[in-house]
C-alpha positions in Angstrom: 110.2 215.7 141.3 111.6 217.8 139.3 115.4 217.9 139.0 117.6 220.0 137.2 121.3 218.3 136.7 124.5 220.8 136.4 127.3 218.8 134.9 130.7 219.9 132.6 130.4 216.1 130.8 128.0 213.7 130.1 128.1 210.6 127.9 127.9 210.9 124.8 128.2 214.6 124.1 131.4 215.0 125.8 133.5 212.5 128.5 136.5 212.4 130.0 136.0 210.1 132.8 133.2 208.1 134.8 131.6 211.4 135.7 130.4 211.5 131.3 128.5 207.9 132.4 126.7 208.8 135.6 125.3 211.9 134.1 124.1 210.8 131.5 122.6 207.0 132.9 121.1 208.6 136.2 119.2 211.2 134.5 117.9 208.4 132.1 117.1 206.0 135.2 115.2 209.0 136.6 112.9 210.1 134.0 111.9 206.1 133.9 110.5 206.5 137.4 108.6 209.5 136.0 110.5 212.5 137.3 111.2 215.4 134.9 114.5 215.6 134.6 116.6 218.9 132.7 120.6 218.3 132.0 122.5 221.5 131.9 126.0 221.0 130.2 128.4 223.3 128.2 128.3 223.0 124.1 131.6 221.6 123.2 131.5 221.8 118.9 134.6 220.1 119.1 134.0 217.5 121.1 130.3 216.6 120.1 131.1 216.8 116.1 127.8 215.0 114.2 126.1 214.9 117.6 125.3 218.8 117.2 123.1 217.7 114.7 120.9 216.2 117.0 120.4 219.2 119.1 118.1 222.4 118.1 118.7 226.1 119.0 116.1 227.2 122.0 114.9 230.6 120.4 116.9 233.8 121.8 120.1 235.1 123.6 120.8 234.1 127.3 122.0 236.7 129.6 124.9 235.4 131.6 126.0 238.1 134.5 129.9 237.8 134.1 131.7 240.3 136.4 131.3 243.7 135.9 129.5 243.4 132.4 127.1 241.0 130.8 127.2 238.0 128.2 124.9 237.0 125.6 125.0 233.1 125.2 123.3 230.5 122.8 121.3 227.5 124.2 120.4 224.6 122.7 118.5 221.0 123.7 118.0 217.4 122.5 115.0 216.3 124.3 115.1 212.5 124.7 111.6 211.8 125.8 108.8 213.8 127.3 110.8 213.1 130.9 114.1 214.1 130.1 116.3 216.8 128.2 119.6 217.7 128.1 120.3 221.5 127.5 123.6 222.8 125.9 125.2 226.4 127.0 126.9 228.1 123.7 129.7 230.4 124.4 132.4 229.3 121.8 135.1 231.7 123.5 135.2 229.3 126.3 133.8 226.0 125.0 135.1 225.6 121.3 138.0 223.8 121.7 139.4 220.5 121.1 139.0 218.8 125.0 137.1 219.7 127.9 140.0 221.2 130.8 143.2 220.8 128.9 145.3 220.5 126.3 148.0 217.7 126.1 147.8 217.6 129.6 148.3 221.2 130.8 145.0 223.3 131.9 143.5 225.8 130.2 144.6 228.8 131.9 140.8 230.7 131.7 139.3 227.0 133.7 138.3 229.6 136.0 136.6 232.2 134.1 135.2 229.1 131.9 133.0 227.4 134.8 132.2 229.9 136.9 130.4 231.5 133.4 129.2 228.0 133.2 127.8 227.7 136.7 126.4 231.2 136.2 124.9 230.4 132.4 123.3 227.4 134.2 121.2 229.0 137.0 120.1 231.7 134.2 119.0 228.8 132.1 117.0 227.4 134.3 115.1 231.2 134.8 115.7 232.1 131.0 113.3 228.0 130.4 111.3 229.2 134.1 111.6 225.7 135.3 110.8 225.4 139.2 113.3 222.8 139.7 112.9 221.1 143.4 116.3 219.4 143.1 119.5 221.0 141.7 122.0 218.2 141.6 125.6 219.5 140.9 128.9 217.6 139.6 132.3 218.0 141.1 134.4 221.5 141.0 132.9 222.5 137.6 129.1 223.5 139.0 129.7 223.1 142.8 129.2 227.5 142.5 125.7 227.1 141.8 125.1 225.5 145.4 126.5 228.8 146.3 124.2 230.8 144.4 121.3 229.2 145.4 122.2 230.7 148.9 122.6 234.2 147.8 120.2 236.8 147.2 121.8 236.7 143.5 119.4 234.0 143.2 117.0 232.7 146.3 114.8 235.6 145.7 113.1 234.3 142.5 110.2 232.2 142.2 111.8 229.2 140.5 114.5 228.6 143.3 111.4 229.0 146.1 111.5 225.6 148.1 114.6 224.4 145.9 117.2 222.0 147.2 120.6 221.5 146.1 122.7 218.2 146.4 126.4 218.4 145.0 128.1 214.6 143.7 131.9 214.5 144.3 133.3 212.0 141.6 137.2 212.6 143.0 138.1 214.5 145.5 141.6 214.8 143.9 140.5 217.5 141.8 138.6 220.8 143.4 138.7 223.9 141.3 141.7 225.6 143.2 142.1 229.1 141.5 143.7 232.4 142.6 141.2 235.0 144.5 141.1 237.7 141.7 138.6 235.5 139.9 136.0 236.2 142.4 135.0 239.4 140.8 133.5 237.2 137.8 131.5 234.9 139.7 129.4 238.3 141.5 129.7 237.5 144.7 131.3 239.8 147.5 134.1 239.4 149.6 131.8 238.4 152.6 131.7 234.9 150.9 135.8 234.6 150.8 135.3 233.4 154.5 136.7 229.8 155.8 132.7 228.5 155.2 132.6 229.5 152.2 135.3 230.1 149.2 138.5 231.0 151.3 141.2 228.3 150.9 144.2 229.4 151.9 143.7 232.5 150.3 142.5 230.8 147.4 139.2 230.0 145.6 138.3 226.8 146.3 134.8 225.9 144.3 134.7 222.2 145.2 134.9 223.0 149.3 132.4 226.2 148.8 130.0 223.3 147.5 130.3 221.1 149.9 129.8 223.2 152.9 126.7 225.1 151.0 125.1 222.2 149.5 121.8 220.8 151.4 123.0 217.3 150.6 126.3 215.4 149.6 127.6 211.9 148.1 130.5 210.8 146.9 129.2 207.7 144.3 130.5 204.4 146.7 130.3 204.1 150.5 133.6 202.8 150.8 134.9 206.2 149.7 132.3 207.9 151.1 134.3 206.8 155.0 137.6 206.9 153.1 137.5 211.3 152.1 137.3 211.9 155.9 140.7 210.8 156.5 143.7 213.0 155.6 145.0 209.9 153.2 141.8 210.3 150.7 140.4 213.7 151.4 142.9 215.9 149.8 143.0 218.0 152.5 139.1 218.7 152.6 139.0 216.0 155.3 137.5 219.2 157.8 135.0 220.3 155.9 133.5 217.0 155.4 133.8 215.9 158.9 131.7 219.3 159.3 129.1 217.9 156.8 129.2 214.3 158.2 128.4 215.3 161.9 125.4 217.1 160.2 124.2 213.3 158.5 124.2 215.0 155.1 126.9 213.3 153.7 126.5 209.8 151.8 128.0 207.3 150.1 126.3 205.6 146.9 127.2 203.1 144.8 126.9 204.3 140.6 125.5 201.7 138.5 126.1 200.9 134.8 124.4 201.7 131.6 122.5 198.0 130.9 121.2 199.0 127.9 124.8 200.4 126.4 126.9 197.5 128.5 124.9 194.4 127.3 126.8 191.3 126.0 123.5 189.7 125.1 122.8 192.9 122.7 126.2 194.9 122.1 126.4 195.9 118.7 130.5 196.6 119.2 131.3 193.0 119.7 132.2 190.1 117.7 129.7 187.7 119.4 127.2 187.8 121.7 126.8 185.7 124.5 124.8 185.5 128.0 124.7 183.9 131.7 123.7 180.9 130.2 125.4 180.4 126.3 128.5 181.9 126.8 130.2 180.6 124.1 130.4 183.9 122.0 133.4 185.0 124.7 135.4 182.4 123.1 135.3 184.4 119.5 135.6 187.9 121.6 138.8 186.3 122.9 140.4 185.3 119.9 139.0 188.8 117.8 140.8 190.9 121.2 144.0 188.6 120.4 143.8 189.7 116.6 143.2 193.0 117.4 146.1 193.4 119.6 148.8 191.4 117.6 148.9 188.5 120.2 149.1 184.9 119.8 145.5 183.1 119.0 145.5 181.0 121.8 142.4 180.1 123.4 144.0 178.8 126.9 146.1 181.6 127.7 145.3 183.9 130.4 144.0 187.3 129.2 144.4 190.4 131.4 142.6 193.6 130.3 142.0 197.6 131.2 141.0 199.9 129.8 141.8 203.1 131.8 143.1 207.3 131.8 146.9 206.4 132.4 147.5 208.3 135.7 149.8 207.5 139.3 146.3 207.5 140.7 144.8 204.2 138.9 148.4 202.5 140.0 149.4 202.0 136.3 153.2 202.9 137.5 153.2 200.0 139.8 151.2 197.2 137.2 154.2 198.4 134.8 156.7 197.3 137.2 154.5 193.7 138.2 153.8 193.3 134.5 157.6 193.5 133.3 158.7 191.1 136.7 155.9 188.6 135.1 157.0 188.3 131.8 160.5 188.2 132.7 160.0 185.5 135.1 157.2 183.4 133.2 155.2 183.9 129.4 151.9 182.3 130.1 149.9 185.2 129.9 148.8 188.3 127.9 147.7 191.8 128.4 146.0 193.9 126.7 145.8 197.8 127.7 144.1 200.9 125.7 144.2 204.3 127.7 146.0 207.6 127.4 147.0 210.0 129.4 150.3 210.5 131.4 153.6 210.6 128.8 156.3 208.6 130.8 153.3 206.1 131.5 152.8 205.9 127.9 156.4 205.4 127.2 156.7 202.6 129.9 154.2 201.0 128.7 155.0 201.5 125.1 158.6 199.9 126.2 156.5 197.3 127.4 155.3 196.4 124.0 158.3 196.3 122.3 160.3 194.1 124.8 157.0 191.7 124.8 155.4 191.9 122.3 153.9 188.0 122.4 152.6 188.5 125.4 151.6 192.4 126.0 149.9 194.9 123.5 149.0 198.8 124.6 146.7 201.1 122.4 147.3 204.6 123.3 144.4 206.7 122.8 140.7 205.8 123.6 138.3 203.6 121.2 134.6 202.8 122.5 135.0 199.7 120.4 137.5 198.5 121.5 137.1 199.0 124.8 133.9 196.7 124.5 136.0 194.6 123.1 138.4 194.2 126.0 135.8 194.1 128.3 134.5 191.3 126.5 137.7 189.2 125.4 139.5 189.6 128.1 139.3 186.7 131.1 140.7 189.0 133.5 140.1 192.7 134.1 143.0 194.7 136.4 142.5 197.4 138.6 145.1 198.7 140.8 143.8 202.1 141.6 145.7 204.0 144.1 142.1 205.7 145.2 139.0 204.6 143.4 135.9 207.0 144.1 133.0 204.5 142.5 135.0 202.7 139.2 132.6 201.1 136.7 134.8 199.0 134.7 135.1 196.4 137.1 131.2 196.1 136.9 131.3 196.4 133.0 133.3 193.6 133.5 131.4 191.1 135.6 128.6 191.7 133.5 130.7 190.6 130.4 131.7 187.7 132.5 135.2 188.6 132.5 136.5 188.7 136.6 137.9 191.8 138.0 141.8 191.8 139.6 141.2 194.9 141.9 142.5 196.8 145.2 140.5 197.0 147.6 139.6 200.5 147.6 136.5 202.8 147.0 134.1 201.1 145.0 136.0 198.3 143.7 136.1 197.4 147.7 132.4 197.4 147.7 131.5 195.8 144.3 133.6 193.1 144.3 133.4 189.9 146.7 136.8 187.9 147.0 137.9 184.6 145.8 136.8 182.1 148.8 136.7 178.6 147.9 134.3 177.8 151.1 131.8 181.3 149.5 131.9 180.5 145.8 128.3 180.8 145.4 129.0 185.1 146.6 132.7 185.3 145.0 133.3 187.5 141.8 137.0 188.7 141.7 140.4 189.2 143.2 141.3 191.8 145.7 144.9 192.7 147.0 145.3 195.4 149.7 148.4 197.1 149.5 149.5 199.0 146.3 152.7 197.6 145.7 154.9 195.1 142.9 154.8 192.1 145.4 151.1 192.5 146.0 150.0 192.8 142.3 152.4 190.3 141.0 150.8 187.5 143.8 147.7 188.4 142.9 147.8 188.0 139.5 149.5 184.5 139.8 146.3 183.6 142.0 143.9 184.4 139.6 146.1 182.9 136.9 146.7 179.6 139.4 142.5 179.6 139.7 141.9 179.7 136.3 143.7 176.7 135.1 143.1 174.4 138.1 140.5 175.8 139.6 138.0 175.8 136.7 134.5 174.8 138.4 135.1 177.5 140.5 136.2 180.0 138.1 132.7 179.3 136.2 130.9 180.2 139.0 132.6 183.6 139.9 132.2 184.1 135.8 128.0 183.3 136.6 128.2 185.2 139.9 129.5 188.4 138.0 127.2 188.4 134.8 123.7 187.9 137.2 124.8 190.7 139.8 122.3 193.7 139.5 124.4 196.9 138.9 121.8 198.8 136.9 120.7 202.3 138.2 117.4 201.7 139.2 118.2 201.2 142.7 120.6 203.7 142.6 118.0 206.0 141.2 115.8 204.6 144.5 118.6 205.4 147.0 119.4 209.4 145.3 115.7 210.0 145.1 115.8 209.3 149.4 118.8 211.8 149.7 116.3 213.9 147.2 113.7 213.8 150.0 116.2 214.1 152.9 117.5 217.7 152.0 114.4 218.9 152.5 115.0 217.9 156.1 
């Protein structure tokens, strides 16, 4: 096939979240099974830094229709191999800055303006490059307009789009591209597409519904979440819609995989030691370099918790603050280690944290590749309370590093990790509680913690089960080229 992908982030260029990985390791796992894959993304200077030196100029201007005038933009690519290229759209008005939606937390006011030119810029690269794309596979609020436009005469007229499918990815439904009607103009469509089917949400633009109701195909990236976004709890009000899409079996659920080649603990370059399924004692010396790293004590029997994680209400860091502090008042036999940023009174919690503890818990705010290899791999324990938890990949990062994952069962950590069960331990690979609260994460973690020092057979066998589960993307890629073929049905 041949697939064009339409995505505001993808790893390395630019990231923000787990939306960075999957566009850039599906597109890689695609071109492997021979398909010709083309990544459209914005050109964030900024952001990419020496990385632009990796990418070329494509020779002349690209016209961008942008409301009532017209736009000249630059494009450039870094082909990876003969299979697959990622494309870059320069417009430094809208894409020079120092992050990708906000700054210090507060939105860019223009977001709209920004990505509907992007999601315009995109379907003109793929006529400015005449590539007859069969797929086009949008990414969450940011491009779900171009599954609009491929339903409009603005676009289905030309020979490239002829045949052409479109499938649209939601990553989180918590975020949909909500914007006040007067943007409409710049996007050229008419007001016969502000309809309830369409863009209308309560009398509002909504790009992430208009996508989902024009798309010929849509998946959330677990299956768990997948049945969670029809109910009013998870689907942020777009519960309808979906329904609407479901009864019409083009909705699906499936599950991301990981990067193999960049999460490796047999190869990684960003760790101490090395170490594998079968000589694991390198993850002793990742342990104690974690414990230097974040100022705690160098002991080799102590309980270490890790996470690396965007500090947000929504991945239950308020209610681990509260566990974590009840722990540590009431016993000091273990240790934490936590690198993230994001929301301020988080931060400060968990920088209060630090100081009242500071034997036994250690924060880094801010966000470090290497060191978050380095958790992943030092750490015996890996915690994830997410409130809602579309796909999640660091609980599979962290199997494969043989460290086990403390999760709720939501989303994709529901369907990627198998519970403790004595009577199963040739299947079991984590911890799972149920119910988001202090009392469920604080028994939890004094489970795993109980399992680990007297239930150490067992332990080493959820540790095995973990690092030889298959989460790489070639089945995924199997599974999205089937919803490929099914949109043509």
């Amino acid at each position: 096939m041949n697939i064009v992908w339409i995505t505001s982030e993808a790893y390395p260029y630019a990231k923000t979240g787990g939306l960075a990985d999957v566009a850039s390791a599906l597109p890689k796992a695609q071109s492997k099974k021979g398909h010709k894959v083309s990544v459209i993304m914005p050109y964030f200077p900024q952001v990419m830094k020496e990385l632009t030196q990796k990418t070329e100029v494509v020779q002349g201007p690209l016209s961008v229709p942008f409301g009532f005038t017209e736009e000249k933009a630059a494009l450039r690519k870094h082909e990876i191999n003969d299979n697959l290229t990622f494309y870059f759209i320069e417009y430094n008005v809208f894409y020079d800055r120092p992050s990708l939606y906000d700054y210090n937390g507060v939105a860019f006011g223009d977001n709209a303006a920004r990505f509907i030119f992007f999601s315009r810029a995109a379907m003109q690269t793929i006529l400015a490059l005449d590539i007859n794309p069969d797929i086009i596979h949008t990414n969450d609020w940011m491009s779900a307009l171009c599954n609009v436009y491929l339903k409009t005469p603005l676009y289905w007229n030309y020979k490239n789009f002829q045949g052409c499918r479109s499938v649209l990815t939601i990553h989180n439904i918590g975020y949909q591209g909500i914007f006040d009607k007067s943007n409409l103009f710049l996007t050229g469509l008419g007001w016969e597409y502000f309809n309830q089917s369409c863009l209308e949400y309560h009398d509002q633009l909504n790009f992430l519904k208009a996508g989902i109701l024009t798309a010929d195909m849509v998946n959330t990236v677990s299956p768990t979440y997948a049945t969670e976004i029809l109910s009013p709890e998870y689907g942020f009000t777009l519960d309808p819609p979906l329904h609407h899409v479901e009864y019409r079996q083009k909705l699906r659920g499936i599950l991301n995989g990981i990067d193999t080649d960049d999460w490796n603990p047999q190869k990684d370059k960003l760790i101490p030691a090395n170490f594998s399924p079968e000589d694991k004692s390198g993850k002793k010396k990742c342990k104690e370099a974690l414990q230097r790293e974040f100022s705690l004590q160098t002991k080799p029997d102590i309980p270490l918790i890790g996470l690396v994680s965007r500090l947000a209400t929504q991945k239950g860091i308020d209610v681990l603050t509260s566990a974590l502090e009840r722990i540590f008042f009431e016993e000091q036999n273990i240790q934490v280690a936590i690198l993230g940023t994001g929301d301020p009174e988080l931060e400060g919690r968990l920088s209060y944290l630090n100081g009242q503890f500071p034997d036994n818990f250690s924060v880094f705010l801010g966000y470090n590749n290497k060191l978050a290899h380095l958790i992943e791999a030092g750490s015996d324990f890996f915690i994830m309370p997410s409130r809602y938890e579309p796909c999640g990949l660091n609980q599979m990062y962290s199997m494969r590093y043989g460290t086990i994952p403390i999760v709720r069962a939501t989303g994709g950590l529901d369907d990627t990790v198998i519970n403790y069960n004595p009577d199963k331990i040739d299947e079991s690979t984590g911890f799972k509680f149920y119910e988001l609260n202090v009392d469920a994460v604080v028994n939890t973690i004094r489970w795993a913690v109980y399992t680990y020092h007297n239930e150490k057979e067992d332990f080493k066998q959820m540790i095995h089960n973990g690092m030889t589960a298959d989460f790489s993307w070639e089945k995924t890629a199997s599974e999205y080229e089937q919803m490929y073929k099914d949109a043509f049905n």
